[in-house]
C-alpha positions as CSV (number, residue, x, y, z in Angstrom):
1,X,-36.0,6.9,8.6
2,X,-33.7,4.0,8.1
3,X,-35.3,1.8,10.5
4,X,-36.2,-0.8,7.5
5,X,-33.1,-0.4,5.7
6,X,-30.7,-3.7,5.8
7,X,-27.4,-3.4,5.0
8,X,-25.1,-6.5,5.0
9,X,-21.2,-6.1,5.7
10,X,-18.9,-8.4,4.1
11,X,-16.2,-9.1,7.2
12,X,-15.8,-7.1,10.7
13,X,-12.3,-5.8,10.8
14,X,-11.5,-2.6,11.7
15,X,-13.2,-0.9,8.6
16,X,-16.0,-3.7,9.1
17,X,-16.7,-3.0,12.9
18,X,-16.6,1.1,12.2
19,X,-19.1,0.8,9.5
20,X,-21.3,-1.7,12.0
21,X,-21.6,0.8,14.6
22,X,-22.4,4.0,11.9
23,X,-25.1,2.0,10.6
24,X,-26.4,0.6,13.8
25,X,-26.9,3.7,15.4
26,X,-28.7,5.0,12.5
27,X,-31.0,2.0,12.4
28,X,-30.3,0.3,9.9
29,X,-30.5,-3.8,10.2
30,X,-27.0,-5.1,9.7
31,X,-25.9,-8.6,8.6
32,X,-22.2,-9.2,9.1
33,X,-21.0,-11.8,7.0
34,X,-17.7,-13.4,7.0
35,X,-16.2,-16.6,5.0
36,X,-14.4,-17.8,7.7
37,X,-14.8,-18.3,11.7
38,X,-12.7,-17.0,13.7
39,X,-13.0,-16.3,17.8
40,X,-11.7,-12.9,17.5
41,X,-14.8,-11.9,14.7
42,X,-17.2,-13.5,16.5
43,X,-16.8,-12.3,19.6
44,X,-17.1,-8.5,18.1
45,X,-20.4,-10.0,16.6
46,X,-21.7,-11.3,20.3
47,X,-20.5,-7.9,21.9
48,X,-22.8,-6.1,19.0
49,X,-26.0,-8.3,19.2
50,X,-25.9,-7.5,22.9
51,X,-25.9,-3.4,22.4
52,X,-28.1,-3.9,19.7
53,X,-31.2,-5.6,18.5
54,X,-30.9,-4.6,15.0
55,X,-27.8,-6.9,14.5
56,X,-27.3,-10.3,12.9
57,X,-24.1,-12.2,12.2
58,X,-23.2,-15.2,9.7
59,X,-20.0,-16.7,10.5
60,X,-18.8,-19.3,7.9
61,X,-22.6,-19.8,6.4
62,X,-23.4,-23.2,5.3
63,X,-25.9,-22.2,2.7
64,X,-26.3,-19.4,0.2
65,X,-26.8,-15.8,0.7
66,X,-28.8,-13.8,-1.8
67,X,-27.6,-10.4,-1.6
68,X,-30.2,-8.9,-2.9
69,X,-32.4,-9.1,-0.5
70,X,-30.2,-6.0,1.3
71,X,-30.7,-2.6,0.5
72,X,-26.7,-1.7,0.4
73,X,-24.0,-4.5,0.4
74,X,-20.4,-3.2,1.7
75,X,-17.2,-5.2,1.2
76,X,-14.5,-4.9,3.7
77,X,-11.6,-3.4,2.4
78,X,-9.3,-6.6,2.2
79,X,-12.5,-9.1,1.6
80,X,-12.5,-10.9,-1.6
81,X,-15.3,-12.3,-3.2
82,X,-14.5,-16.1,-4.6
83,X,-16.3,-18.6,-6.0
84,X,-16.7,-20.3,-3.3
85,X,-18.1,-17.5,-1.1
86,X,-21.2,-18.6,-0.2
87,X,-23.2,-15.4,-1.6
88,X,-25.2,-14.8,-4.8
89,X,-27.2,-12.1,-6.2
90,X,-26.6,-9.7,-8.8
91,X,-24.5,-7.4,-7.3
92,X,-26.0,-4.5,-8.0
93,X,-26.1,-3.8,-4.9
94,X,-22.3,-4.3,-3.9
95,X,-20.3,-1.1,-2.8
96,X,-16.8,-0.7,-1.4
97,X,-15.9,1.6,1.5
98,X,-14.8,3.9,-0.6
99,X,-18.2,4.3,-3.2
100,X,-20.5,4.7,-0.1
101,X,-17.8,7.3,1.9
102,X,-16.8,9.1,-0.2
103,X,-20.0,11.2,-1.5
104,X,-20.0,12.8,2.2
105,X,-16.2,13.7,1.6
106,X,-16.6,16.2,-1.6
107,X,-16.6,19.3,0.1
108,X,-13.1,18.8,1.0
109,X,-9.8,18.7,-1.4
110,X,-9.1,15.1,-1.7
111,X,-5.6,13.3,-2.7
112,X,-5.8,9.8,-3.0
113,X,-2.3,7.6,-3.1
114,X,-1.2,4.3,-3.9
115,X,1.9,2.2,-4.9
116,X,3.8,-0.8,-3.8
117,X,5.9,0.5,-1.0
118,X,6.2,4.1,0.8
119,X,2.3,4.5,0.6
120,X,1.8,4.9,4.2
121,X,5.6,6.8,5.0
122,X,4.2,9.5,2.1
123,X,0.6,9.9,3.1
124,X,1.3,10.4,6.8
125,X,4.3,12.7,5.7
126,X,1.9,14.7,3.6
127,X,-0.4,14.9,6.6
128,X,1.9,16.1,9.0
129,X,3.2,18.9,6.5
130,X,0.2,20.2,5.7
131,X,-0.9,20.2,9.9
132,X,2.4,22.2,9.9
133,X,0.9,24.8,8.5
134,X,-2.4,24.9,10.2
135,X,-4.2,23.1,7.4
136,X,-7.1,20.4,9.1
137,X,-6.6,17.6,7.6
138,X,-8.3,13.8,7.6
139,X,-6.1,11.0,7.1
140,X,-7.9,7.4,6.5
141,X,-7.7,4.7,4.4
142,X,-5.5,1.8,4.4
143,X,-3.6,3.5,7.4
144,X,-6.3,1.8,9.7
145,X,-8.6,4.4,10.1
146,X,-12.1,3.9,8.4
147,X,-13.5,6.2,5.5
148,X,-16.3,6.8,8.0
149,X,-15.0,8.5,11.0
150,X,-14.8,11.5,8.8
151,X,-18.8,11.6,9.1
152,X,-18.9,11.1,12.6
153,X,-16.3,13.4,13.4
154,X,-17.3,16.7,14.6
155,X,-14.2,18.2,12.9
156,X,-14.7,20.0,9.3
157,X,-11.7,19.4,7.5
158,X,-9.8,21.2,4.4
159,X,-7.9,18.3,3.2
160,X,-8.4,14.5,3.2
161,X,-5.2,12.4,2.9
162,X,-6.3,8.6,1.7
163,X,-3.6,5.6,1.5
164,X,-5.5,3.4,-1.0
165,X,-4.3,-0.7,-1.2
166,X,-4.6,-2.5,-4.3
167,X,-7.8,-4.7,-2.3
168,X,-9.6,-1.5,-1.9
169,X,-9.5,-0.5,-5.6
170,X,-10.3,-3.5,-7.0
171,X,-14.4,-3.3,-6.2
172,X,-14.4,0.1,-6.2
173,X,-16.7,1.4,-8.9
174,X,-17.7,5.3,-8.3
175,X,-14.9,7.0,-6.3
176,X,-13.5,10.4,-6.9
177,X,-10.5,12.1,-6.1
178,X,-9.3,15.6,-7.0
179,X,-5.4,14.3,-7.3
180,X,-4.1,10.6,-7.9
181,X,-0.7,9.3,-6.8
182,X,0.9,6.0,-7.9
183,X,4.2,5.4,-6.1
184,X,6.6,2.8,-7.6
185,X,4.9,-0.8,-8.7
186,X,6.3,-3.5,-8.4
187,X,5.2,-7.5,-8.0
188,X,3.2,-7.7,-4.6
189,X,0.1,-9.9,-3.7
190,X,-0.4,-12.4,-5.8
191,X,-1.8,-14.6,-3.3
192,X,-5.3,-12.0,-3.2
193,X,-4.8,-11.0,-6.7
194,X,-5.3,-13.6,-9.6
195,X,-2.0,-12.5,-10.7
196,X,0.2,-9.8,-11.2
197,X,-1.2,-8.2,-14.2
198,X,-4.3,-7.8,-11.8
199,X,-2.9,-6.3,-9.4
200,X,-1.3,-4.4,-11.8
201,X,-4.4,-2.9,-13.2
202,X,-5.9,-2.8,-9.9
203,X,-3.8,0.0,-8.5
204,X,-4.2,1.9,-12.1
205,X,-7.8,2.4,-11.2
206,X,-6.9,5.5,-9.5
207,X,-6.5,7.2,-12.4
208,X,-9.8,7.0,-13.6
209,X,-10.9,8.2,-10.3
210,X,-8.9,11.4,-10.4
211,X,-10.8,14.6,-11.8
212,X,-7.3,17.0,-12.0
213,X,-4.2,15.0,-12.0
214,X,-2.6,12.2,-11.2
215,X,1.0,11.7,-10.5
216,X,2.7,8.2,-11.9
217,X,5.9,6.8,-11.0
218,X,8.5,6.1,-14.0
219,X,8.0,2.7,-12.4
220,X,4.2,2.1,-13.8
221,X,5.3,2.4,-16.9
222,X,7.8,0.0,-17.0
223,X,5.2,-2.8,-15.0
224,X,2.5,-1.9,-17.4
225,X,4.8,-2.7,-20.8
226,X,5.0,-6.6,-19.3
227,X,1.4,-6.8,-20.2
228,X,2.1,-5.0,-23.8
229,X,0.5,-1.4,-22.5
230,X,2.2,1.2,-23.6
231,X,1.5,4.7,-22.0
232,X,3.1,7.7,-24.5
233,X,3.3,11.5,-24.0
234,X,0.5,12.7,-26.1
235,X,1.0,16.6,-25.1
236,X,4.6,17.1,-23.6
237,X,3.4,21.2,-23.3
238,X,0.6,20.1,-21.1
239,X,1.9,17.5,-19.4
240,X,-1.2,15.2,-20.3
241,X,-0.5,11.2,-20.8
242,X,-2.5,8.1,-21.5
243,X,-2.3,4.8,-21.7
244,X,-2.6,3.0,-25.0
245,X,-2.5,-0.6,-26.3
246,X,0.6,-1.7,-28.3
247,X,-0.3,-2.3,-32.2
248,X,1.3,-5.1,-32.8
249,X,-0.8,-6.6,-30.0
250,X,-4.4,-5.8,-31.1
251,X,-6.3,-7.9,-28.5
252,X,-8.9,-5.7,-26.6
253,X,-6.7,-7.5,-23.4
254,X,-4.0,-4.1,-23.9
255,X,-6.8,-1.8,-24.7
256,X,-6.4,1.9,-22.6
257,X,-7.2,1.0,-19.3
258,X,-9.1,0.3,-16.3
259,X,-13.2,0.8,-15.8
260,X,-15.1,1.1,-13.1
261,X,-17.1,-1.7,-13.6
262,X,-17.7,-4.4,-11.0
263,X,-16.5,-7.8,-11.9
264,X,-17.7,-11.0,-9.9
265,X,-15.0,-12.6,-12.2
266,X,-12.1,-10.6,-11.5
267,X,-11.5,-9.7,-14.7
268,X,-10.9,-5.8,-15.2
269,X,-12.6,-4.5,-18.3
270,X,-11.2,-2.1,-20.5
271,X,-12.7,1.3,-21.0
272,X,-11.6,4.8,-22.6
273,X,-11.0,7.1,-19.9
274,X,-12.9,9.9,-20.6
275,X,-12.0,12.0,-17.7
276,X,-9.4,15.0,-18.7
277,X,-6.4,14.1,-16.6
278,X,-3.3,15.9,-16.6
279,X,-0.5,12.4,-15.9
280,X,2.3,14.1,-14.2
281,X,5.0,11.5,-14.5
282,X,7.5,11.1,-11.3
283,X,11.0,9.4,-10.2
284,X,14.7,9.5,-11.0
285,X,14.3,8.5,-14.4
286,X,15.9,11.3,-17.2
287,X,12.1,11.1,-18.7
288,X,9.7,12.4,-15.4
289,X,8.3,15.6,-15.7
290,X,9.2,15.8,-11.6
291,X,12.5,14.1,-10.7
292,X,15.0,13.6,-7.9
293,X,18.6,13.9,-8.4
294,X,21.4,14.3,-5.6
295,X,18.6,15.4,-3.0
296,X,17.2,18.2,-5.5
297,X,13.1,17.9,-6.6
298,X,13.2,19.5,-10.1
299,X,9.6,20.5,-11.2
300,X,8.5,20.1,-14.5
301,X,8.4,24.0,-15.2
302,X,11.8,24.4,-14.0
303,X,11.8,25.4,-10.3
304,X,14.3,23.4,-8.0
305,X,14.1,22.7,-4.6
306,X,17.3,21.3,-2.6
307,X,16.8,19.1,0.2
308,X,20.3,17.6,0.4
309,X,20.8,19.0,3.4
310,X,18.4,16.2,4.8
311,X,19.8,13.7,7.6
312,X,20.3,10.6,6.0
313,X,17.6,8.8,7.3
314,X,15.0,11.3,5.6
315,X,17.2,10.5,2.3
316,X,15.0,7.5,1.9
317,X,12.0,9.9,1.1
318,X,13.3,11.2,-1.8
319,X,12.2,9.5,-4.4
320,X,8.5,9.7,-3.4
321,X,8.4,13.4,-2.2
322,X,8.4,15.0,-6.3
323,X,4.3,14.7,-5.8
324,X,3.8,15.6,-2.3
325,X,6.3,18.9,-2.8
326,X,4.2,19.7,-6.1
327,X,0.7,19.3,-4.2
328,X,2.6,21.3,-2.0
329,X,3.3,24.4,-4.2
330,X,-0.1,24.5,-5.3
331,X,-1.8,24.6,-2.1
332,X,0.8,27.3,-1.5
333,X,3.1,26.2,0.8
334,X,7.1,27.4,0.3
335,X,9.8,25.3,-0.1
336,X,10.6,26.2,3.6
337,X,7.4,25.0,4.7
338,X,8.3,21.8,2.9
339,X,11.5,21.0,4.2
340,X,10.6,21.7,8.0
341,X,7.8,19.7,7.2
342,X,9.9,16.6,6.0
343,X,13.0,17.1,8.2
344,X,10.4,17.4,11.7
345,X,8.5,14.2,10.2
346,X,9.6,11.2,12.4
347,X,9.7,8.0,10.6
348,X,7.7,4.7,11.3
349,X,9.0,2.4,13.4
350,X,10.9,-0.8,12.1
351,X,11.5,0.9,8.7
352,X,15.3,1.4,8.8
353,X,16.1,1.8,12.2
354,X,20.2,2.2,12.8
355,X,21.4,1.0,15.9
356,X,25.4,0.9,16.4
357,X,26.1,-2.1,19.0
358,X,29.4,-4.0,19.4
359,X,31.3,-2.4,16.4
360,X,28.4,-2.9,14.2
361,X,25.5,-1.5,12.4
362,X,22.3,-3.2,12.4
363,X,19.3,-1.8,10.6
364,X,16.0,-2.9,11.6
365,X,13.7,-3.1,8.6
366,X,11.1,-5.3,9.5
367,X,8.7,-3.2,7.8
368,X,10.0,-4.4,4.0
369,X,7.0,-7.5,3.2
370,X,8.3,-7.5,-0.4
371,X,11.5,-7.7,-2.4
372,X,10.8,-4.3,-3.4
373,X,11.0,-2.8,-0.2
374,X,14.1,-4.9,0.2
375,X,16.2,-3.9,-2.7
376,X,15.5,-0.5,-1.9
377,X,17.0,-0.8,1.6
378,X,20.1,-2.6,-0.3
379,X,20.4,0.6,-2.4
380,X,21.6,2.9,0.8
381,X,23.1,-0.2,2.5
382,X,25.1,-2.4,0.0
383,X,27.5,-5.3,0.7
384,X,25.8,-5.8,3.8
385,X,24.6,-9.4,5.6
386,X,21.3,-9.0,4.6
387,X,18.3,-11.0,6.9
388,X,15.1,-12.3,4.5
389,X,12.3,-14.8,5.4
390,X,8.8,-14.6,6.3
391,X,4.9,-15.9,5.2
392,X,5.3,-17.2,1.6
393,X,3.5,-14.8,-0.5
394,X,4.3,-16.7,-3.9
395,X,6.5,-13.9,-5.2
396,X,9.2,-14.4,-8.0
397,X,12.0,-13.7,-5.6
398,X,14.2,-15.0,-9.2
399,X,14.0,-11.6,-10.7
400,X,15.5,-10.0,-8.0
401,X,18.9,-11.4,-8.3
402,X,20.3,-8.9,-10.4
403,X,19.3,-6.4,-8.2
404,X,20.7,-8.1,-5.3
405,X,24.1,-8.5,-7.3
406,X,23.9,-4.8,-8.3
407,X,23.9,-3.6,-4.7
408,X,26.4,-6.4,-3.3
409,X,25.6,-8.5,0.3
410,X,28.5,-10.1,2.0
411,X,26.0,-12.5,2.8
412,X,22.3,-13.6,3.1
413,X,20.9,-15.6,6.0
414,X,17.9,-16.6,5.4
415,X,14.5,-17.8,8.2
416,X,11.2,-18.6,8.9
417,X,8.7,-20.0,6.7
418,X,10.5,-19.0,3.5
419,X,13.8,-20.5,4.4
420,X,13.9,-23.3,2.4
421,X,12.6,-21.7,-0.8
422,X,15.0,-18.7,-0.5
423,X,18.2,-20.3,-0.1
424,X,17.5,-22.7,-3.2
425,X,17.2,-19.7,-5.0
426,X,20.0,-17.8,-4.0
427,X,22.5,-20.4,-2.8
428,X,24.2,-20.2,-6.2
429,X,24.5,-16.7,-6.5
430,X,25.8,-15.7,-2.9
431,X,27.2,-17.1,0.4
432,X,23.7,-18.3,1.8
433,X,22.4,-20.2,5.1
434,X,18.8,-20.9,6.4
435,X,17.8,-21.1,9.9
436,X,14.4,-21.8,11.6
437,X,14.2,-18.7,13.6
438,X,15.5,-15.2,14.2
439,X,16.9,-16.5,17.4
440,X,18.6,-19.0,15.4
441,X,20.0,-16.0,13.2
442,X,21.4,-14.2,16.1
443,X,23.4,-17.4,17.3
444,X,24.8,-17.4,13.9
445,X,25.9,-13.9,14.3
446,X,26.6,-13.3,17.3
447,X,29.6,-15.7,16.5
448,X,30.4,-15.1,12.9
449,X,29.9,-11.4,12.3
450,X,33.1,-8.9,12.9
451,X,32.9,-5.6,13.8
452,X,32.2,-3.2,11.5
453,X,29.5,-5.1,9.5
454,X,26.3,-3.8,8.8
455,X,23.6,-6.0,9.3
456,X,20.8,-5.6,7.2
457,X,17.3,-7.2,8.1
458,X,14.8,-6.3,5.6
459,X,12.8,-10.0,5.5
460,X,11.0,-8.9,1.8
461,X,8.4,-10.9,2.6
462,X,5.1,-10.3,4.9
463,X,5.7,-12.2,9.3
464,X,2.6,-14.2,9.3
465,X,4.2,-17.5,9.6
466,X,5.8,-16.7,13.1
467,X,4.7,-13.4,13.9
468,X,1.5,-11.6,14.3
469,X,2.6,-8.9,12.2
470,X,5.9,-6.8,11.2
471,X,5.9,-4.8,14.6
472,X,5.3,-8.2,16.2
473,X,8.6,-9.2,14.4
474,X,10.4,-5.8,14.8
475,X,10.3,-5.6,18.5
476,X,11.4,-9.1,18.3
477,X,14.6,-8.5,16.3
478,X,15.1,-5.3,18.6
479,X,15.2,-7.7,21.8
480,X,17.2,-10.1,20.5
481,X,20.0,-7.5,19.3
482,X,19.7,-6.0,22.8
483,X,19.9,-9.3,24.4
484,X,23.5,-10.6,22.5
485,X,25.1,-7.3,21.3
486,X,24.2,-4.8,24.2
């Protein structure tokens, strides 16, 4: 039936190759084409073209592409189109993952989430809970597991569990959720996104893609006012927000936002939303209809549920479990559920891991790729000597001071490919040094720190330039502390 369909896949990583092999084995032609050549890619392209006679890859293409000449064109979720891709066409044709998937996904109660940091902590925290209580549930996304294995799994499932980056949204046109979450916001990828206001609005998207609620952190609000968009409670009884431009800025720039239209130019257009959304507003601020305060979730009609009798280590959830318990409560779990659910949940590794060696605590953290993430880990460590460095990913780590100064370090030692730029930013506020490498780092303290420092090493910034990724990095910092301080 679909033996002279052509579908062309922009990249082949893991949601790339996934897709390849659904559409392969149900005949349809597929075109991979990627930007750039790399060994890795093209080898996955050889091993295809080998099983398969109904495959054709374009690595780094010299000339032209017109899309249009494929039935269905599917972006890869991190794949950004750019004026100099070598593709053309009207785009018509262009879907994301998450427009093509999706459709084959409505019998099930979706919940969609994204934010800055915690996204993939809370969605796989949300998935284990609800498995606690013998719900089925599919979690994909940005987690690394592909929109599509849900069709070619043999498993029916109640609930699907999506962590949703800022890349994915940005194409995405005709996706549908039954419940949103934003988590915090807060500056992060400016080197995909044309800057932060993009991003910004990128991650917003979700709202217009929930059709029942969608839970904001006090954060969004806050990010959204640099860019003169104010969002005001319009029916405090019903719980119902929106997003509105500020008038003394009448430019149709700070309209209400977000569409679903495709742009080529990366410009997101402003549209009404005309879904009826109830916004439930989240966080530790006095003004959320959910909040946190001294390990308590306070619900917006009143009902409290204490989990300050959670380890310490779970404390760091408690800011982004206000949605989660609510979803919770309405898919009828008790409060008991919940908290065995959270307190059983093991954490990811390398997000911060104590270890107590030689009279001191060290924290491994390698999972923070922003300042965000960072100040955060600050917050239930202060005054500690805190590790930063990594890939430059063009962030404005000036902003951050305050928040640095607010929490106290005793020190900041700073590596990597960042090195240079971080200590001439922070020199003058704190007792700073720069070293090339994480070995060099633990020379430095293995000879200058005392016992009972605490050791902080939450790099804020993504481990491309020496590492292959943050686990890459973790295991490294875990070696070298076993190596000097065991």
């Amino acid at each position: 039936m679909n033996k002279n369909k052509r579908v062309a896949l922009l990249g082949l990583g893991v949601t790339g190759e996934a897709m390849a092999e659904y559409f392969l084995k149900q005949n349809f032609h597929v075109t991979v084409i990627d930007d750039v050549y790399k060994k890795d890619t093209v080898d996955k392209g050889v091993a295809f073209s080998k099983k398969y006679k109904n495959f054709t890859m374009i690595a780094k293409p010299k000339y032209k592409i017109d899309l249009d000449s494929f039935d269905y064109v599917i972006l890869s979720p991190s794949y950004r189109i750019k004026e100099s891709s070598k593709i053309s066409g009207s785009f018509n044709n262009v879907y994301t993952e998450l427009d093509y998937f999706s459709p084959f996904m409505s019998e099930s109660f979706i919940v969609a989430l994204t934010g800055t940091d915690g996204k993939t902590t809370a969605v796989k925290l949300l998935t284990h809970i609800l498995e606690g209580v013998k719900k089925s549930v599919f979690l994909g996304g940005n987690v690394g597991i592909p929109l599509v294995n849900y069709i070619t799994s043999e498993k029916k499932y109640d609930i699907v569990v999506l962590e949703l980056s800022s890349f994915q949204l940005f194409y995405t046109k005709n996706f549908q959720t039954n419940v949103g979450i934003i988590l915090n916001i807060a500056q992060d990828h400016v080197t995909w996104h044309s800057d932060e206001k993009e991003y910004l609005l990128s991650k917003c998207k979700i709202i217009n893609f929930s059709t029942e609620s969608c839970y904001i952190h006090t954060s969004v609000k806050d990010e959204l006012k640099k860019f003169n968009i104010e969002m005001y409670n319009r029916d405090l009884q019903n719980r119902e927000f929106q997003f509105c431009k500020d008038e003394t800025n009448q430019s149709d720039d700070n309209q209400i936002v977000i569409s679903n239209s495709f742009n080529l130019d990366s410009n997101i257009a402003v549209e009404q939303n005309s879904n009826s959304i109830c916004f439930e507003i989240f966080g530790s601020d006095e003004t959320a209809l959910h909040s946190t305060k001294n390990g308590e979730i306070i619900f917006s009609d009143g009902e409290t549920w204490d989990l300050s009798a959670l380890p310490k280590n779970k404390r760091i959830l408690i800011e982004n479990l206000p949605p989660l318990a609510d979803i919770c409560r309405k898919l009828r779990l008790t409060k008991e559920q919940f908290y065995s659910g959270v307190d059983s949940f093991k954490l990811e590794p390398y997000r911060l891991t104590e270890n107590y060696l030689d009279g001191k605590l060290f924290i491994n953290d390698s999972k923070s790729t922003n300042i965000h993430s960072t100040l955060f880990a600050l917050k239930n460590y202060p005054n500690s000597i805190l590790i930063l460095g990594g890939d430059d990913k063009k962030l404005n780590y000036n902003d951050y001071i305050s928040g640095i100064k607010e929490f106290g370090v005793k020190e900041i030692l700073c590596f990597g490919g960042l090195k240079d730029k971080l200590f001439s930013i922070f020199e003058s506020d704190f007792e700073c040094k720069k070293f090339s490498t994480l070995d060099n780092v633990f020379e430095y303290l293995k000879e200058n720190s005392i016992e009972n420092d605490t050791i902080l090493f939450s790099p804020g910034s993504s481990s491309f330039d020496l590492y292959k990724d943050y686990k890459y990095r973790g295991a490294h910092f875990d070696e070298l502390l076993k190596k000097l301080f065991s």
